[in-house]
Structures are given as structure tokens and as C-alpha cells.
SERO-4910 file (N, C-alpha, C, O; in steps of 0.05 Angstrom, whole numbers):
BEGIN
 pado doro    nc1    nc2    nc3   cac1   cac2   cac3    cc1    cc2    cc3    oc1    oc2    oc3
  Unk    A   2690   1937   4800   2677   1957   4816   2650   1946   4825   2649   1929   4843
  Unk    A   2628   1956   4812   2597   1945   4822   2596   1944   4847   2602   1961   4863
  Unk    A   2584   1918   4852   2584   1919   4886   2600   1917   4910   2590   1918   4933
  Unk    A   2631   1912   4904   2645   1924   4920   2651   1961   4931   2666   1971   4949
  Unk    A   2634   1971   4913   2639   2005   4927   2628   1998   4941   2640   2000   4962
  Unk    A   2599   1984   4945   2578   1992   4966   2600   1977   4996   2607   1991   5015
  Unk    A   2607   1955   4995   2619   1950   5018   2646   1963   5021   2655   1959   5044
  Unk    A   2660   1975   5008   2680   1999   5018   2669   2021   5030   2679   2031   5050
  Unk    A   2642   2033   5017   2633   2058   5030   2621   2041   5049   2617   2060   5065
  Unk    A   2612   2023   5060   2597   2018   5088   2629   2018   5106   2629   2027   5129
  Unk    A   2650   2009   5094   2675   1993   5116   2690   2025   5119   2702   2029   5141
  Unk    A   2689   2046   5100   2701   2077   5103   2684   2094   5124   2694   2113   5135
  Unk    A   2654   2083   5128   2640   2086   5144   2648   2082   5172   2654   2100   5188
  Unk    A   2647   2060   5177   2652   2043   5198   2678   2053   5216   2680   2053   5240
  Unk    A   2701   2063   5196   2714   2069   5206   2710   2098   5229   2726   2103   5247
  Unk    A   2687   2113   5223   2685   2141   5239   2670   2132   5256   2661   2148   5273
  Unk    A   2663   2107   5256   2629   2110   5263   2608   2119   5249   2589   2125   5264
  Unk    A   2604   2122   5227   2583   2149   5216   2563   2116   5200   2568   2093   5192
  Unk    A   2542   2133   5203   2522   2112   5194   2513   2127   5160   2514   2151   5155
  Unk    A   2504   2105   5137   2500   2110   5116   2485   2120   5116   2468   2111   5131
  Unk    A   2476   2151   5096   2451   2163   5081   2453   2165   5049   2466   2175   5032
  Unk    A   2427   2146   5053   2417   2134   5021   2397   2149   5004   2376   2136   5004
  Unk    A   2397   2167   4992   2386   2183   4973   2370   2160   4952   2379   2147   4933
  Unk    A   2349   2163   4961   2327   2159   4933   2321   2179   4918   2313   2199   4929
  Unk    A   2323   2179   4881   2310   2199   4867   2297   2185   4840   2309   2173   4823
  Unk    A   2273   2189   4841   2268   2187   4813   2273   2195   4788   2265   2215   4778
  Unk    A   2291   2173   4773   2307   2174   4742   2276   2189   4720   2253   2181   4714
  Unk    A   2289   2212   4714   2269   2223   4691   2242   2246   4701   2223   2256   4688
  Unk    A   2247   2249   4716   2221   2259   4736   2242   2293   4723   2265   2300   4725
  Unk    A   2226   2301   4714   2222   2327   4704   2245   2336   4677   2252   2358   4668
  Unk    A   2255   2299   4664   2263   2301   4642   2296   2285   4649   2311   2287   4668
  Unk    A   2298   2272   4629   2321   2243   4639   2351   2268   4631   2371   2254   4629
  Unk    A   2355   2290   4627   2373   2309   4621   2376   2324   4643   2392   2343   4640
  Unk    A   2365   2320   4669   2373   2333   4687   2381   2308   4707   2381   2311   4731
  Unk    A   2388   2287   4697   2399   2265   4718   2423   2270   4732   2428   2265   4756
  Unk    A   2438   2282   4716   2477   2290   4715   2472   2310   4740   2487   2311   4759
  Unk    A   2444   2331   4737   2455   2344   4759   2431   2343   4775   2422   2365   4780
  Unk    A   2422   2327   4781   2409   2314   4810   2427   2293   4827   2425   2287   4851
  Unk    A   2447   2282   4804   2463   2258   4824   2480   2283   4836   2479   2288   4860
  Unk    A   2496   2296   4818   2517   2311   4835   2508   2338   4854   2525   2351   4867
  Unk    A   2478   2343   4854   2471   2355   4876   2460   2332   4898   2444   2338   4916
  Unk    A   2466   2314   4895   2447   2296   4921   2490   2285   4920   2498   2279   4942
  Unk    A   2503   2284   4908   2533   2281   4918   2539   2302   4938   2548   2296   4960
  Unk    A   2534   2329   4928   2547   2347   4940   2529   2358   4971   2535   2375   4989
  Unk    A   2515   2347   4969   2500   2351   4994   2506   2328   5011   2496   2328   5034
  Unk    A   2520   2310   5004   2542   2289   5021   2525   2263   5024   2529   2248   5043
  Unk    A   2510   2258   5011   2497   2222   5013   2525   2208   5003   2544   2217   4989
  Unk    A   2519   2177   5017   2541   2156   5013   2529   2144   4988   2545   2144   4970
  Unk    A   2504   2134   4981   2502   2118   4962   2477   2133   4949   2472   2153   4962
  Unk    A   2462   2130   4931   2449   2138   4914   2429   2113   4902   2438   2095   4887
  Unk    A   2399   2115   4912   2382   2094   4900   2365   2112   4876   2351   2132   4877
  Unk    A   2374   2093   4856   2360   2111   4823   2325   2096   4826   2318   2074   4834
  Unk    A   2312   2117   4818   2283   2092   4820   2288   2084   4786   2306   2086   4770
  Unk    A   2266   2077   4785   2265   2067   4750   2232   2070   4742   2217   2052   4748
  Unk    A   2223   2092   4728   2191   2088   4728   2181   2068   4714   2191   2058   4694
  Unk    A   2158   2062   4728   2141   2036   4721   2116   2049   4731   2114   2069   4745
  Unk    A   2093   2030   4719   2070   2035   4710   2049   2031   4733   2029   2043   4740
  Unk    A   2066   2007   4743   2047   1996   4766   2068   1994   4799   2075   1974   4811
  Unk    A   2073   2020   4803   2099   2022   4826   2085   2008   4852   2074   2021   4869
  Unk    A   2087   1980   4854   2060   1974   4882   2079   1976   4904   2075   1958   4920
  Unk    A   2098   1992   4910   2115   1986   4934   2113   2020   4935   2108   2031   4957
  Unk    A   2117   2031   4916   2113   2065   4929   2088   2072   4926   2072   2064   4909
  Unk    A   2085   2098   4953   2068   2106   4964   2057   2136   4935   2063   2135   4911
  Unk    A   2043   2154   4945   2038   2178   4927   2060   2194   4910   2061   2200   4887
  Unk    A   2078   2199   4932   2098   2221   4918   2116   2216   4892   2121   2229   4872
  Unk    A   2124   2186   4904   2148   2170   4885   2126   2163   4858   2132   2167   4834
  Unk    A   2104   2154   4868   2088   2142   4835   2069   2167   4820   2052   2168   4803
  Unk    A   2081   2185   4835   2072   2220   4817   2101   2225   4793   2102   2231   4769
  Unk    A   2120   2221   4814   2143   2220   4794   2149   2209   4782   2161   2217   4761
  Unk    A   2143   2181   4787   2148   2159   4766   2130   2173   4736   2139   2178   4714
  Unk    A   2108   2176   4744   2089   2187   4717   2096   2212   4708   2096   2213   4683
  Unk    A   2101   2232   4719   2119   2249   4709   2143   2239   4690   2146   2250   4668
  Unk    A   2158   2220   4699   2176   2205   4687   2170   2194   4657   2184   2197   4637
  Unk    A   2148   2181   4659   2139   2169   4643   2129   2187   4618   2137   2185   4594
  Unk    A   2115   2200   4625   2104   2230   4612   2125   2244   4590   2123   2254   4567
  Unk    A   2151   2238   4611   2177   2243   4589   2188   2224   4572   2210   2228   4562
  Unk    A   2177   2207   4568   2184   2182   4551   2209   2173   4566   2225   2164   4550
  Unk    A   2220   2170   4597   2245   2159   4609   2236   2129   4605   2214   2125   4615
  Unk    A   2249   2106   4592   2258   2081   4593   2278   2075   4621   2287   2089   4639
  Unk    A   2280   2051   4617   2298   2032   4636   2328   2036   4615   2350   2045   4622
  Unk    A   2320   2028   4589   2341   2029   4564   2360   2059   4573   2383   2060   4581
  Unk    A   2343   2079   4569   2353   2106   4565   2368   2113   4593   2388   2128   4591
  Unk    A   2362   2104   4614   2364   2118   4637   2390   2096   4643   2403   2101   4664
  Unk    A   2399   2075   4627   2430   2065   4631   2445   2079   4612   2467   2090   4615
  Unk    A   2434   2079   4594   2450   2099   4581   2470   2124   4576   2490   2130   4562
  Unk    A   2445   2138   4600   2453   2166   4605   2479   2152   4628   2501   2163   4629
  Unk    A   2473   2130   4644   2494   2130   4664   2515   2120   4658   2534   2122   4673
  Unk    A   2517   2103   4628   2538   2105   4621   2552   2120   4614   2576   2119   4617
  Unk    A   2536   2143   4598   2550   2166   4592   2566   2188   4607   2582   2205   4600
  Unk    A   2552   2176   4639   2564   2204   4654   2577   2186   4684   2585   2197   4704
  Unk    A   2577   2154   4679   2602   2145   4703   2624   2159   4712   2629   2167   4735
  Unk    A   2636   2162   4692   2660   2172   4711   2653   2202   4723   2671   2217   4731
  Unk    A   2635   2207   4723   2634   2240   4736   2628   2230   4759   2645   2233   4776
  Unk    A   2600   2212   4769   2593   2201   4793   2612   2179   4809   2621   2157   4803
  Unk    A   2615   2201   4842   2636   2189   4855   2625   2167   4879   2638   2150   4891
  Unk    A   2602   2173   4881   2588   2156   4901   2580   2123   4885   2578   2119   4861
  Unk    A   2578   2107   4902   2565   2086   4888   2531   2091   4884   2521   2109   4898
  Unk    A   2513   2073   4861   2489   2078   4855   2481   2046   4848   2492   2027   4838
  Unk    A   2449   2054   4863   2444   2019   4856   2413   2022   4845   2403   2043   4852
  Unk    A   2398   2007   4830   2381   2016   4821   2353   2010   4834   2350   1991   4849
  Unk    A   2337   2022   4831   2307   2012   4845   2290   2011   4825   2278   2030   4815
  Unk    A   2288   1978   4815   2269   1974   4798   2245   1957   4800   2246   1945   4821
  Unk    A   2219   1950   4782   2206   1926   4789   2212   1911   4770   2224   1923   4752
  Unk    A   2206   1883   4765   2217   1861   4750   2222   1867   4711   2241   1865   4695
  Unk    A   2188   1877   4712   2173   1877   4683   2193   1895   4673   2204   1884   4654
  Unk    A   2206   1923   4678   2220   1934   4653   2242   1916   4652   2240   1906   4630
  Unk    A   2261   1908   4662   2284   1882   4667   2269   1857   4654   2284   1845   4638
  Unk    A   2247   1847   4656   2246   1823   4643   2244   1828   4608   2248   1809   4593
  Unk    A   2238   1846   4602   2226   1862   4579   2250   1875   4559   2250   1877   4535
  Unk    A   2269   1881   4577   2291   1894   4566   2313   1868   4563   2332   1873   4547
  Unk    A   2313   1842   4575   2323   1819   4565   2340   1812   4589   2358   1829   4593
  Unk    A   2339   1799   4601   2362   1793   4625   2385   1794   4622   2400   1807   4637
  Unk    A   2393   1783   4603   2431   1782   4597   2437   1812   4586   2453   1827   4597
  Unk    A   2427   1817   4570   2427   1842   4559   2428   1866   4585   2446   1883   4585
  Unk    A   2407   1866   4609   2405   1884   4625   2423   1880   4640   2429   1902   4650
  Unk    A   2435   1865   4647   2456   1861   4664   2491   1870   4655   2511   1877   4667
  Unk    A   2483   1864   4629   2509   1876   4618   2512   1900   4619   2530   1908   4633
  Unk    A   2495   1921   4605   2487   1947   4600   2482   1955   4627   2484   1980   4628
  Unk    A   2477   1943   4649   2475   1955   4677   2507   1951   4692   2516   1965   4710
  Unk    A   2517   1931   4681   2553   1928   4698   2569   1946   4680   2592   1954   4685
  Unk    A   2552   1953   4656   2572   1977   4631   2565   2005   4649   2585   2019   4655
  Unk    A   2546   2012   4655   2538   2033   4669   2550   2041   4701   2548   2061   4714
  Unk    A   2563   2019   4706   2574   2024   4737   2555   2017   4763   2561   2021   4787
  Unk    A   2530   2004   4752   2513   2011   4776   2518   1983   4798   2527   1962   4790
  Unk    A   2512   1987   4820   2530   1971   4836   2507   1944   4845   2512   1920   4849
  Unk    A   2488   1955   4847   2469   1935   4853   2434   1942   4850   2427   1965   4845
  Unk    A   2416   1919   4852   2390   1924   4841   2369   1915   4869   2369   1896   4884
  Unk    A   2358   1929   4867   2329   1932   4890   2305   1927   4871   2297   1939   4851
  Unk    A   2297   1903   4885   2268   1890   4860   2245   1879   4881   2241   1857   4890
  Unk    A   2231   1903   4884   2222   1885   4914   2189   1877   4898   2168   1885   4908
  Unk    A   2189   1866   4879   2169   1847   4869   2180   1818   4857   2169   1801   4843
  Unk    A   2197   1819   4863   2216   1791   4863   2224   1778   4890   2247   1783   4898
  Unk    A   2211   1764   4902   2215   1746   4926   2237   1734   4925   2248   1736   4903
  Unk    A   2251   1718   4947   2270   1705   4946   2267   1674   4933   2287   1659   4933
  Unk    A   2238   1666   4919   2238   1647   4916   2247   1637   4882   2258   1619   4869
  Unk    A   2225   1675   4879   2234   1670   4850   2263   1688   4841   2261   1699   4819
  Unk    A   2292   1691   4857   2306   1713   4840   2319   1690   4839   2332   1698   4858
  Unk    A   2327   1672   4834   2348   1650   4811   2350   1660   4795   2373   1667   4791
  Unk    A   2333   1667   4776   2334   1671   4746   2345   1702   4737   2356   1708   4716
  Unk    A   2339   1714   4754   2348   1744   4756   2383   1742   4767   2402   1756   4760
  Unk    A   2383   1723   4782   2419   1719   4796   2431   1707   4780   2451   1718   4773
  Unk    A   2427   1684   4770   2440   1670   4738   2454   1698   4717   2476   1702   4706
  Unk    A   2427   1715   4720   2435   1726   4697   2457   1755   4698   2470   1767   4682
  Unk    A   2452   1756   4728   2479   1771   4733   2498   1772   4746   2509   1791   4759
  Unk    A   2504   1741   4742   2529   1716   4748   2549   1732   4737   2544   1740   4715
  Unk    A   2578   1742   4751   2596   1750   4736   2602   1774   4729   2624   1781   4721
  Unk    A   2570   1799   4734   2575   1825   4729   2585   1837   4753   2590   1861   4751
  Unk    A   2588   1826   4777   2583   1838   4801   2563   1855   4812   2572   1871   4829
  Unk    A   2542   1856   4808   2522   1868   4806   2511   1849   4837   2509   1824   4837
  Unk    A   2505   1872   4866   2485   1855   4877   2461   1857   4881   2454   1881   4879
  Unk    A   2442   1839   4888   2404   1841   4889   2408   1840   4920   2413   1823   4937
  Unk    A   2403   1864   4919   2397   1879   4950   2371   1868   4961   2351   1867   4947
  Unk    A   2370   1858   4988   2344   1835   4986   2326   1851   5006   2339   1865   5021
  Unk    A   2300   1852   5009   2279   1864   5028   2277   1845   5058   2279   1820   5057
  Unk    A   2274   1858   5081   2262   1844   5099   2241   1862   5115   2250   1884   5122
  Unk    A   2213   1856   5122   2193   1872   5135   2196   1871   5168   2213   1858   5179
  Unk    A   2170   1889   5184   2158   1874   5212   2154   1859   5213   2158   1848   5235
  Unk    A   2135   1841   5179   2128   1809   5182   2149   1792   5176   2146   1773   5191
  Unk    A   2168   1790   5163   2190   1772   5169   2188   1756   5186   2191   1763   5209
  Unk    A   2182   1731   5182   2179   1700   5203   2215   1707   5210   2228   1722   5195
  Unk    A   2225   1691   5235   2250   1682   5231   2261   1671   5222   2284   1677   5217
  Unk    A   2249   1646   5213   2256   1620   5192   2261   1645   5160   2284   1650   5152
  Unk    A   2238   1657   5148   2251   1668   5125   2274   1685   5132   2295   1679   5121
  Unk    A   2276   1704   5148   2299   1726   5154   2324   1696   5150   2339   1699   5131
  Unk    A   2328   1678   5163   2356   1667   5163   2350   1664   5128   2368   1672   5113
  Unk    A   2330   1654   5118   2332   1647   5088   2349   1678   5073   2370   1678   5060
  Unk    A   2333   1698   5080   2345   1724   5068   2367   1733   5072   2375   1747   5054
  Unk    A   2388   1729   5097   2408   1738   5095   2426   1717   5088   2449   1725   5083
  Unk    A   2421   1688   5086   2445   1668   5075   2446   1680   5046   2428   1681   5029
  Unk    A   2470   1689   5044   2477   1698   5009   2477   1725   5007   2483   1734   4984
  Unk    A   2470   1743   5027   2450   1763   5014   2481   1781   5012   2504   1778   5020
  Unk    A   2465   1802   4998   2498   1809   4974   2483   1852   4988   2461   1861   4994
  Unk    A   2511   1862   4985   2506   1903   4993   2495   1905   5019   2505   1920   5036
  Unk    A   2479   1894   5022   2461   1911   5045   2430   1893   5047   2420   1885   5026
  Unk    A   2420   1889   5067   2389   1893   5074   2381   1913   5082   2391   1927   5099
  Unk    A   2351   1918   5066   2341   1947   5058   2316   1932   5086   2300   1913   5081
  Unk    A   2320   1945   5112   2296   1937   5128   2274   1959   5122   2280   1983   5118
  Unk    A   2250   1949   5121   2223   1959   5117   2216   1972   5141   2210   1953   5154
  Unk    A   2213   1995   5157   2207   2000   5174   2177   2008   5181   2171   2016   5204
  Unk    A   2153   2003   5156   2127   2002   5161   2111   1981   5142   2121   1968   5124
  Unk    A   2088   1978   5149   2077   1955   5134   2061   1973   5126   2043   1985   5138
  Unk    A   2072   1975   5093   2056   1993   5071   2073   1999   5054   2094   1986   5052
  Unk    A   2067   2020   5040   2082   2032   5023   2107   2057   5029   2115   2064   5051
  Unk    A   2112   2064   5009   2131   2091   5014   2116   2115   5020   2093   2117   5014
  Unk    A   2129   2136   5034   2105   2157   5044   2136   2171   5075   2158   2167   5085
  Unk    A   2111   2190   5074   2116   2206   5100   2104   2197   5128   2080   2195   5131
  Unk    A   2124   2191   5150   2109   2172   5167   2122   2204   5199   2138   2222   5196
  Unk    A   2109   2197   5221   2106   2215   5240   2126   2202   5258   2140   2220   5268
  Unk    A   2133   2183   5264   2148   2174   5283   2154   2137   5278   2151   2126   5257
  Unk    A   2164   2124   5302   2176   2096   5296   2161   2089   5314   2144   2103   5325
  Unk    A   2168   2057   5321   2146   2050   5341   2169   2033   5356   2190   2032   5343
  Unk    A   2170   2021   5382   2185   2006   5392   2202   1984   5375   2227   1982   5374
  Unk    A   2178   1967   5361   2165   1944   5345   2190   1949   5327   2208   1931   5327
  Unk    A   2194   1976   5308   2212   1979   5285   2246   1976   5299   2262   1963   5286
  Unk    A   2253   1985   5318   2278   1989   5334   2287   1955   5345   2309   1945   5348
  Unk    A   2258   1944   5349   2265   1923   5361   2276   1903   5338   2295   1888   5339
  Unk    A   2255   1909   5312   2261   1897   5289   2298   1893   5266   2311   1877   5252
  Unk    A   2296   1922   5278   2318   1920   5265   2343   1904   5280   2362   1892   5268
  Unk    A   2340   1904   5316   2360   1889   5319   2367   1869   5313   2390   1863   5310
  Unk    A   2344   1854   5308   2334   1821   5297   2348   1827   5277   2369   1814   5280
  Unk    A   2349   1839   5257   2355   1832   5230   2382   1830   5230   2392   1810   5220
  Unk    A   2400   1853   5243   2424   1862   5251   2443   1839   5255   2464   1833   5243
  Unk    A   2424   1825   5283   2445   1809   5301   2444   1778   5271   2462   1763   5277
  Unk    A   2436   1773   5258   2425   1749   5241   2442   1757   5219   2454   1737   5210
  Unk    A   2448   1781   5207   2459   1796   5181   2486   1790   5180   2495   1786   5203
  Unk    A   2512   1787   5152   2530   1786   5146   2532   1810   5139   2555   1818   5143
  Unk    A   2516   1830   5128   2517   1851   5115   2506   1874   5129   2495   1870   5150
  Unk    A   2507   1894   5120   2502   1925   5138   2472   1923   5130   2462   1917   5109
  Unk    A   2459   1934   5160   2425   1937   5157   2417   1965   5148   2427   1984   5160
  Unk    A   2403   1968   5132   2397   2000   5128   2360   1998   5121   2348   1985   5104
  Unk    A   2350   2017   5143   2326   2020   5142   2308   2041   5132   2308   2061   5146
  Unk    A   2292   2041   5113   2280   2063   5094   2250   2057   5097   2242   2035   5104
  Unk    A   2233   2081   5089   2202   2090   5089   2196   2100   5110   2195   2089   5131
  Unk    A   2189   2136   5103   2187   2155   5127   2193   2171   5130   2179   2191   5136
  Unk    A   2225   2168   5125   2244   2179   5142   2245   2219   5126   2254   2226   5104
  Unk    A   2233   2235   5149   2228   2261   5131   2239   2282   5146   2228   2304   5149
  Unk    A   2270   2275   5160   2285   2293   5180   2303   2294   5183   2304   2269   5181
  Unk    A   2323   2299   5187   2360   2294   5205   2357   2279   5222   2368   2257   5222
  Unk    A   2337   2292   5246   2342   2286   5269   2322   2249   5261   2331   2226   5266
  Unk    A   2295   2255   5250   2291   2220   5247   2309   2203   5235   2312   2181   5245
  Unk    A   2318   2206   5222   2350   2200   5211   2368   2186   5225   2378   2163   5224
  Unk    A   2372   2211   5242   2399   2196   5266   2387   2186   5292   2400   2178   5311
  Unk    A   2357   2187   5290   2352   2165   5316   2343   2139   5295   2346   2116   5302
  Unk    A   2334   2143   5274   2336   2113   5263   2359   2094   5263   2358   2070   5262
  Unk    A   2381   2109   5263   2410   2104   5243   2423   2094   5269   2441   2078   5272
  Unk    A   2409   2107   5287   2431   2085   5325   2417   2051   5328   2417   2037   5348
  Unk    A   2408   2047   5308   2393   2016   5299   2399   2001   5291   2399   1978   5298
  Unk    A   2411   2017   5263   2417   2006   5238   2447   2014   5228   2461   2026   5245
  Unk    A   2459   2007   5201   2483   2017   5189   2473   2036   5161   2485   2039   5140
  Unk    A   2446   2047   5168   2441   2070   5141   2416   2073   5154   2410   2063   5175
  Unk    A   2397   2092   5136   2385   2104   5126   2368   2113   5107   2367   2136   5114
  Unk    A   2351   2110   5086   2343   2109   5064   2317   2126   5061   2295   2123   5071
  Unk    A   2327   2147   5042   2307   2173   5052   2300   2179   5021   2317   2186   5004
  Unk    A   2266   2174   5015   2261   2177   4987   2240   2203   4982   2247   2225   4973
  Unk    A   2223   2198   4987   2188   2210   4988   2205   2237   4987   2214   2243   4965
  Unk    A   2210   2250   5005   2225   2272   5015   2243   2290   5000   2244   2315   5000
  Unk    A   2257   2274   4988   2279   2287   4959   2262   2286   4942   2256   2309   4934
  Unk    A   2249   2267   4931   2233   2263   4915   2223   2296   4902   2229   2309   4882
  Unk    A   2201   2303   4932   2187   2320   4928   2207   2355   4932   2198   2378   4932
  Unk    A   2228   2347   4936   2247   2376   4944   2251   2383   4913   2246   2405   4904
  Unk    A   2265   2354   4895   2269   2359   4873   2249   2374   4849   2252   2388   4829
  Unk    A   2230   2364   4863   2205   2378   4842   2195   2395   4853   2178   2405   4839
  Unk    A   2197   2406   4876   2194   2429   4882   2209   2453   4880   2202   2474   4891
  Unk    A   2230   2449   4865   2253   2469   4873   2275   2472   4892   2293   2488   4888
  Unk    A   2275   2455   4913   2283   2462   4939   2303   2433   4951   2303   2421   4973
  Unk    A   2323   2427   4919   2342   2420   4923   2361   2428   4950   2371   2411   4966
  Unk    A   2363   2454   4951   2386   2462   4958   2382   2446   4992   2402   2437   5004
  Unk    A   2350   2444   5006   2349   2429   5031   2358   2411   5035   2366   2409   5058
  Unk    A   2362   2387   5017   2361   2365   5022   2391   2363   5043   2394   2349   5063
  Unk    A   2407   2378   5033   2435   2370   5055   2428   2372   5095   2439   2368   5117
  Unk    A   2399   2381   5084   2383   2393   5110   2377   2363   5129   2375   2361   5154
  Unk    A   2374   2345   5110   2360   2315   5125   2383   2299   5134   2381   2278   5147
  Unk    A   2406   2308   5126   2437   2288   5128   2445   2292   5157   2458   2311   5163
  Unk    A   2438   2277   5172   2454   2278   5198   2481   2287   5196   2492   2271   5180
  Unk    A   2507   2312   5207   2529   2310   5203   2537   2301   5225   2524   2305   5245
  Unk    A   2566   2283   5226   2576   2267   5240   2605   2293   5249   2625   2302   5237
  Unk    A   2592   2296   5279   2615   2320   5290   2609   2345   5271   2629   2359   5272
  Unk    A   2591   2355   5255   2596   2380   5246   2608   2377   5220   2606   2397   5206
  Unk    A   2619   2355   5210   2640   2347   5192   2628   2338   5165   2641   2340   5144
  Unk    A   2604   2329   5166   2598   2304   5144   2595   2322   5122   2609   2315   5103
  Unk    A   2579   2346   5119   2585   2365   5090   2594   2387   5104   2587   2398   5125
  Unk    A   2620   2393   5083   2631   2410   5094   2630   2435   5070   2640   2457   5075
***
């Protein structure tokens, strides 16, 4: 399994035309016992894949909302340990694929071989580490040689061309394009610059482009998504979840013909 769901749900995709929506939620954010039913309400509100965050101490890639939850998270004593656990416990209920969003330190800490096992025992399909460059993930790919597990790789606006060809030779699920230079957050609109960006990445890519940070709409959604092959919508759920106001989120899913939640 692992990271072949993610390229069946991009290729089941493909087949309608319908572009991927990627649900970010923070693992533990108002208690690691309500995970079971935040995945299957962010299922049933019809996302294709599911990005778990993982709290950490020092989140330098998210913006306010995500590193409120993370500490919230934290507050509840959620681990990296605990939060595979629970997903081992409850794989077979989750029908979508899930990949994780972590930074290095709880993974280097929790033991490489060890995390990798306990993460291909859990089902999760692949890992987002965007404090791990392409220079240094050898040691992170060695170690999850064999689980099928893939390291979903970052590319920005600054992306030289020379690195972009470095990033997509190998690159395994998806490229997660950056669509601002900063953090995670609520952003007002795109700029030419991001549209133009993503074609670059597109026309260069083996793998489906999916672009995240911002995105706080349907409709920004599906004019991002005529770019790209996804979507990636975090800040936004984030804050629905802890506000109560789950039930919107099916609100940000572009439907494809009327059809996509039915």
C-alpha cells in the first residue's frame, strides 16, 4: 500500500478530470482521541488525501493558526509515538490515503528505522519534512528503503531551475509547490508570478503538482487547481476544527459537476 494509494488517487483523479483536495489537520489539537473522527469528517466531506501535521515545538514553516494547534497539541501530551499508534489502531477504518507533516527532530528522536517501521505499520503513505533539504534526506531515505513510504519534496517562487531539475529527479507522491514566500497563513489572492510558477514546476515534474499556503475558499481552490493537479488547504480546517465549524469545511471542496460530495 503506502505510497502507491497516493498515485492511484491522483490516476482515479485524472480519469474525471477532477483535481486533488488535500486536507491539512493538526494530530492532537483538542486531544489525540478525537483523531478517528476528524479524519472521517474531513473523509466525508470528500478530500482525496489527508496531511496529518505532527506537533513540534519549533513549527518554522507554519504560520499562527497551525503553531496555536500544534501547542494546543502539545498541551495534551500528543507525541509523534502516540499519534502512529492511534493510526495503527484505526487503519482500516480510514479510506483515503494519509501522509504525514512532520519536522526532522521528533523522527530523528524517535529513531529512524524504528519510525519508519511503525509509520509503514500505520498505513501512512508518505512524509512532508520541509526542514530537511534535498541535500541532507539520504539518511532519512536509507531508512525508509523498503517501507514504501514516500518524502514528498518542497519546491518555492525561489527555486533556481538547476535545483527544481535536482528536486524532481526521484521525487516520489507529489510536489507540494509553495505558493508564497513565508509561512502558512491566510493569504487574499495569487499573483501572476505563483500561476506562472507552477507551470515551471509542472512541465519539469514526473509526478502530480499540488500547491498549498492560503488557500481559504472553493472558489480559490479551483482557480488554483486549473495550474496544478491538487490543492492543499490547512490554516482554514485547522481553525474550523477548533472552532466548532467542522461541518463547513465540505464548503472549501470545489465539486466537480455537482458530484464530488454527494
Amino acid at each position: 500500500m503506502t505510497k502507491t494509494r497516493i498515485s492511484e488517487m491522483f490516476n482515479k483523479l485524472k480519469e474525471t478530470d477532477d483535481k486533488a483536495f488535500i486536507a491539512y489537520m493538526m494530530a492532537g489539537d483538542g486531544g489525540l482521541d478525537k483523531l478517528p473522527y476528524q479524519i472521517k469528517t474531513l473523509e466525508e466531506a470528500g478530500v482525496d488525501l489527508i496531511e496529518i501535521g505532527i506537533p513540534f515545538s519549533d513549527p518554522a514553516a507554519d504560520g499562527p493558526v497551525i503553531q496555536r494547534a500544534g501547542i494546543r497539541a502539545l498541551n495534551e501530551h500528543v507525541s509523534l509515538r502516540a499519534i502512529l499508534k492511534k493510526l495503527t489502531e484505526i487503519k482500516s477504518d480510514i479510506n483515503v490515503p494519509y501522509v504525514l507533516m512532520t519536522y526532522y527532530n521528533p523522527v530523528f528522536h524517535y529513531g529512524l528505522e524504528t519510525f519508519a517501521e511503525d509509520a509503514a505499520a500505520a498505513n501512512v503513505s508518505g512524509l512532508i519534512v520541509p526542514d530537511v533539504p534535498l541535500e541532507e534526506e539520504p539518511e532519512l531515505k536509507n531508512a525508509l528503503a523498503g517501507t514504501g513510504l514516500a518524502i514528498i519534496r518542497l519546491a518555492t517562487l525561489t527555486t533556481t531551475d538547476e535545483r527544481l531539475a535536482n528536486l524532481v529527479d526521484g521525487a516520489e507522491g507529489f510536489i507540494y509547490a509553495v505558493t508564497v514566500n513565508g509561512v502558512t497563513g491566510k493569504r487574499t489572492g495569487y499573483s501572476e508570478e505563483v500561476y506562472e510558477n507552477l507551470a515551471r514546476i509542472k512541465e519539469q515534474s514526473n509526478v502530480p503538482v499540488c500547491a498549498g499556503f492560503g488557500i481559504t475558499s472553493a472558489e480559490a481552490a479551483e482557480t488554483l487547481g486549473e495550474h496544478c493537479d491538487g490543492v492543499i488547504v490547512g490554516s482554514q480546517i485547522v481553525e474550523m476544527f477548533h472552532q466548532k465549524e467542522e461541518k463547513d469545511i465540505k464548503n472549501l471542496i470545489p465539486k466537480k459537476h455537482g458530484e464530488r460530495v454527494k
